[in-house]
Structure formats: C-alpha cells, structure tokens
Backbone as CSV, one residue per row, in Angstrom:
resi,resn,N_x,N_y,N_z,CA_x,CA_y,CA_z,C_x,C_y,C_z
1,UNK,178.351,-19.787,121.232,177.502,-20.255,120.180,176.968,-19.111,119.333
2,UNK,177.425,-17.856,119.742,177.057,-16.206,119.015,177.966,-15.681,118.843
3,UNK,178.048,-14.918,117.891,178.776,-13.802,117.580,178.485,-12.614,118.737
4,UNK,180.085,-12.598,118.965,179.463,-11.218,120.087,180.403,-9.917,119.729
5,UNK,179.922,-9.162,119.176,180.869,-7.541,118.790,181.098,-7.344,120.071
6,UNK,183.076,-6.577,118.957,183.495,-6.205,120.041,184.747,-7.093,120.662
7,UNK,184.240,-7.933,120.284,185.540,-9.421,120.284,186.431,-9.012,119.495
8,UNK,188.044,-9.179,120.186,189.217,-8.964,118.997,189.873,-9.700,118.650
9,UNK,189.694,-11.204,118.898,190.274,-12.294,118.495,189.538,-12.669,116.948
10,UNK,188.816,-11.820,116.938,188.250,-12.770,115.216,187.499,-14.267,115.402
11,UNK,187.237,-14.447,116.268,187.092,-15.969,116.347,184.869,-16.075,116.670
12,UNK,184.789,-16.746,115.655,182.871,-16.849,115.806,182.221,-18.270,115.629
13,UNK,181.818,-18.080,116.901,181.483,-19.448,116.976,179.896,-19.932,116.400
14,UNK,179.841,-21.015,115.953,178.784,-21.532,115.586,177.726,-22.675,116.287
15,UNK,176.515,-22.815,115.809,175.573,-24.390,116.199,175.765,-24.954,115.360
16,UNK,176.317,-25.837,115.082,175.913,-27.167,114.284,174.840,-27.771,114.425
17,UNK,174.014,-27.644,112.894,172.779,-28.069,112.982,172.273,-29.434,112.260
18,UNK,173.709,-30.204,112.103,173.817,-31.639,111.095,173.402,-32.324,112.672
19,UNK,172.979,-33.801,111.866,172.312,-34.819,113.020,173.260,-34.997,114.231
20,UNK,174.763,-34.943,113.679,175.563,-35.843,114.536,175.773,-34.975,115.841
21,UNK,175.343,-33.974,115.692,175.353,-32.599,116.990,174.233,-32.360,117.669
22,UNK,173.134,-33.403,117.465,171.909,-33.728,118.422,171.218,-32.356,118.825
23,UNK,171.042,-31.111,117.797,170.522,-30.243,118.761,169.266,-30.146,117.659
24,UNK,168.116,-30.274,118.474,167.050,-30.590,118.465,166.552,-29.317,117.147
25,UNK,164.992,-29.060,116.756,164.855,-28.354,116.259,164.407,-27.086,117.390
26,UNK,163.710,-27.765,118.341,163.426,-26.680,119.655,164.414,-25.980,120.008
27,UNK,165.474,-27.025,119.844,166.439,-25.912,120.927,167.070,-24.641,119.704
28,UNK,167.391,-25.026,118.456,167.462,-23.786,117.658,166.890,-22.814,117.425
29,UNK,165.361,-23.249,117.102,164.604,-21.761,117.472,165.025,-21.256,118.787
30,UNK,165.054,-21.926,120.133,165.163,-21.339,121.421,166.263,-20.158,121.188
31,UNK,167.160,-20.684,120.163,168.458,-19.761,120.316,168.508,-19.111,119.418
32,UNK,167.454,-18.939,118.732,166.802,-17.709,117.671,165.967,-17.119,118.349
33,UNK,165.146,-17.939,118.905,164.416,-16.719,120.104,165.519,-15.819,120.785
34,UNK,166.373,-16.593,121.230,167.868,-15.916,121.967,168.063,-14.338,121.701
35,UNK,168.478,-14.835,120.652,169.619,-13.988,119.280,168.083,-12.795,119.264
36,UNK,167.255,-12.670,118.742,166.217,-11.689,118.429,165.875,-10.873,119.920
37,UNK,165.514,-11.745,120.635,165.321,-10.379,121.997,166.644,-9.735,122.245
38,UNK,167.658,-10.571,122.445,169.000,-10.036,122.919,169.766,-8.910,121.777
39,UNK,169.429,-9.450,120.551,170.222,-8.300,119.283,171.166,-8.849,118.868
40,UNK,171.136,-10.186,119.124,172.362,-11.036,118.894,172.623,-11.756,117.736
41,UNK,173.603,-12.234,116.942,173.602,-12.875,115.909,173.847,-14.095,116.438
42,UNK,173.253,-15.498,115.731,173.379,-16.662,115.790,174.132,-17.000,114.669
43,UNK,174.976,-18.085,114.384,175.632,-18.815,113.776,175.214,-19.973,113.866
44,UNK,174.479,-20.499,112.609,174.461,-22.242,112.580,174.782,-22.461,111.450
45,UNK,175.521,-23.974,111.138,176.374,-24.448,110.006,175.894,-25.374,110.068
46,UNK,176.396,-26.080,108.284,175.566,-27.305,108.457,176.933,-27.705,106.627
47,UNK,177.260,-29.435,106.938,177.472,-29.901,105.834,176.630,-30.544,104.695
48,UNK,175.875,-30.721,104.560,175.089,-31.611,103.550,173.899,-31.457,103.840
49,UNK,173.224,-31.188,102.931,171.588,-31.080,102.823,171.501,-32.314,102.382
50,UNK,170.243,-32.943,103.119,169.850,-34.152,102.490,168.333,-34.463,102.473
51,UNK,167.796,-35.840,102.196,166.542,-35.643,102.704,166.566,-36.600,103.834
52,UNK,167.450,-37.096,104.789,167.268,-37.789,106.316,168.630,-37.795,106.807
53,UNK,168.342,-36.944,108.095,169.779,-37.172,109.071,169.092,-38.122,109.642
54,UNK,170.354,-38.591,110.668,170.273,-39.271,111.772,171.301,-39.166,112.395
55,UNK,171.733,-39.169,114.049,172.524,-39.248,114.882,173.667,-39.218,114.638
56,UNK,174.429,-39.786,113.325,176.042,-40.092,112.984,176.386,-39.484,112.251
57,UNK,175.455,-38.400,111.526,175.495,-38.053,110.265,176.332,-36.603,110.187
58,UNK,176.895,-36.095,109.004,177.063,-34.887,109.093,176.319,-33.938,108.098
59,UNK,174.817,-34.414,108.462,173.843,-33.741,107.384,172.613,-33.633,108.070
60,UNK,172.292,-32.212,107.677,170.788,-31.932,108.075,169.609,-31.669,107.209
61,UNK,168.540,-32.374,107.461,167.539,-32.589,106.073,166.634,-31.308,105.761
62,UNK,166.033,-31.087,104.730,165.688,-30.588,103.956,164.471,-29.547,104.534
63,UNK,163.664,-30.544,105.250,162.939,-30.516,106.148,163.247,-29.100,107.362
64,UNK,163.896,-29.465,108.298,165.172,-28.815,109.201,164.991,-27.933,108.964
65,UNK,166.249,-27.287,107.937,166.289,-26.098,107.586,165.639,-24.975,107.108
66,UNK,164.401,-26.075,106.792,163.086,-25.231,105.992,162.626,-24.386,107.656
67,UNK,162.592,-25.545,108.096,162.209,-25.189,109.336,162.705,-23.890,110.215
68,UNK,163.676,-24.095,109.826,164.623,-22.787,110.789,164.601,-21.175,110.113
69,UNK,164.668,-21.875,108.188,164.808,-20.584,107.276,163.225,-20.481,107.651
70,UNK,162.336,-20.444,107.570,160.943,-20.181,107.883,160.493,-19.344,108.944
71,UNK,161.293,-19.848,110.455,161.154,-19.378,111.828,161.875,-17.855,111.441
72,UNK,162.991,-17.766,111.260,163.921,-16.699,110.689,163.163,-15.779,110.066
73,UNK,162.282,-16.029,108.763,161.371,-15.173,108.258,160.730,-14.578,108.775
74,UNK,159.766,-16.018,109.335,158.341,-15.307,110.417,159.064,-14.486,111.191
75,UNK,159.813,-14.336,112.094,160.371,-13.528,113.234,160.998,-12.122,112.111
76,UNK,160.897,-11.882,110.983,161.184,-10.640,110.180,163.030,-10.262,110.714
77,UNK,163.528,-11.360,110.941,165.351,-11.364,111.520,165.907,-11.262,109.679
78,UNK,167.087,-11.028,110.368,168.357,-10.630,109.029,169.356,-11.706,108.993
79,UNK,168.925,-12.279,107.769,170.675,-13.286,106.775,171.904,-12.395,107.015
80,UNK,172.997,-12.721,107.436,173.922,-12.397,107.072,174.766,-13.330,106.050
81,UNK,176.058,-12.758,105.700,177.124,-13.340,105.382,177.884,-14.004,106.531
82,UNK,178.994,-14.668,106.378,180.344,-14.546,107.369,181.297,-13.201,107.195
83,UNK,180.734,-12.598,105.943,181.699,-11.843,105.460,181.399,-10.498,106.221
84,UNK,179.658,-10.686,106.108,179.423,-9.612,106.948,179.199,-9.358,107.994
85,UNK,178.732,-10.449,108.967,179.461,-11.012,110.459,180.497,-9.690,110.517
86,UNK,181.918,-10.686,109.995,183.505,-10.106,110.008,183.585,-8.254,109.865
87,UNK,182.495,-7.759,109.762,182.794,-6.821,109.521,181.876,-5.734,110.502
C-alpha cells in the first residue's frame, strides 16, 4: 500500500480512497501516521471528486479529501508527483 525504494520492478502500489474501497477516514490518516514516523511514502488515488460517496461508488467527496489534504499539511509531510515517486 507504499512505495518502498529500492524496489526494481517499478511497480507502486496505492489506497484507494473512493467509497467503493471502504477505507475509512481513520484508517488513512492511520497510514499517514504510518508513512511519517516510518519515512515512508503513501499512495492514495481516487476517481471522481464529488460531493457524496457511498459504498458502490468510485468517488470520494469533497469533504474526504479536504480531510486528508489538511491532515497532510498539519503533519508539515511532502506532495509528491508519480513522476517523482518514479524517480
């Protein structure tokens, strides 16, 4: 669910953070808490911003993400790219 350097397959895995992948908002910070003590990069993706997921959906609301881009801030952590992931 992290990017881990050092890997030579190229291959980085992600959280899906749309409804239909049920992972809570707790458990994402948990794995931003993760990623920050450990030095680790997290990967979460998401198709469609909206303003209401639910369970079937492949969209996470507006709300959400505020939520996560916010936690990300407060914790003073770094945006990447994929591009810069890859590199």
């Amino acid at each position: 669910m992290y990017y881990m350097p050092g890997r030579s397959n190229g291959l980085v895995f992600g959280v899906g953070i749309d409804g239909i992948y049920n992972n809570t908002i707790e458990e994402i910070l948990k794995g931003i808490d993760r990623a920050r003590d450990k030095g680790e990069i997290l990967v979460v993706y998401a198709h469609i911003i909206g303003d209401d997921e639910d369970d079937y959906s492949y969209m996470v609301s507006k709300n959400k993400l505020e939520r996560i881009l916010q936690y990300v801030k407060e914790n003073d952590m770094v945006f990447y790219t994929m591009s810069e992931v890859a590199n």
